[in-house]
C-alpha positions in Angstrom: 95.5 134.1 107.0 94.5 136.8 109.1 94.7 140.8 108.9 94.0 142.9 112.8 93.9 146.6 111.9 94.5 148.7 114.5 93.1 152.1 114.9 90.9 154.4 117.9 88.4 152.7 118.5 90.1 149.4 118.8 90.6 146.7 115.9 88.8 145.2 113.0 89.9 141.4 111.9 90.3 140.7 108.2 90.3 137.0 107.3 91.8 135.2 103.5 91.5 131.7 102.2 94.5 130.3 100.3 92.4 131.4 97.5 92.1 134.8 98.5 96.2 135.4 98.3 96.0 138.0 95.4 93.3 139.9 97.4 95.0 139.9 100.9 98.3 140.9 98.8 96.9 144.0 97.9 94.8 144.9 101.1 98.5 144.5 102.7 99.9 147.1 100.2 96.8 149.7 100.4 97.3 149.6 104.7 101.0 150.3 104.1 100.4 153.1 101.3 98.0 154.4 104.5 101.3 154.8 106.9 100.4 151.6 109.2 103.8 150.1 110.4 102.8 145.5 109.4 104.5 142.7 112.1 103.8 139.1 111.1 104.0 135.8 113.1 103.4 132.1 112.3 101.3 129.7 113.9 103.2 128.5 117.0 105.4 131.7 117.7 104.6 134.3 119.8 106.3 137.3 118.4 105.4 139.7 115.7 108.4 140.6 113.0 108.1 144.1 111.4 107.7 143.3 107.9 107.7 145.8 104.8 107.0 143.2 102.1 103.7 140.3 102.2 104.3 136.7 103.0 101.8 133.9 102.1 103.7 132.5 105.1 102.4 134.8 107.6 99.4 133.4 109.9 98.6 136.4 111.2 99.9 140.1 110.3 98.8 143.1 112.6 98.7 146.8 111.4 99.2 149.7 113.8 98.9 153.3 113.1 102.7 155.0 112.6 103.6 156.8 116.2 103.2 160.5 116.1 104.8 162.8 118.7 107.6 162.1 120.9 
């Protein structure tokens, strides 16, 4: 499973074992307490769902930084 954070200066990439799952559970939950907006996909598909909840599922999940402005 893998975590990309987005921020300014471009992304970091955050990786879990199947082992890890309690760990990357609550990395997911501290990045959403921080305002970033998660989308998930699977291996094989090639768009990101907007998720508010973690899924073991997930291959990869990308966080992005909420938009400001308008």
């Amino acid at each position: 499973m893998k975590f990309y954070v987005m921020d300014h200066t471009g992304h970091s990439t955050l990786e879990f074992s199947a082992a890890q799952k309690a760990k990357a559970q609550k990395t997911f939950d501290a990045l959403l307490a921080e305002g970033k907006i998660a989308g998930t996909r699977r291996a094989g598909e090639t768009d990101y769902v907007k998720v508010k909840a973690f899924s073991e599922l997930a291959d990869e999940t990308t966080f992005t930084p909420p938009r400001v402005g308008g």
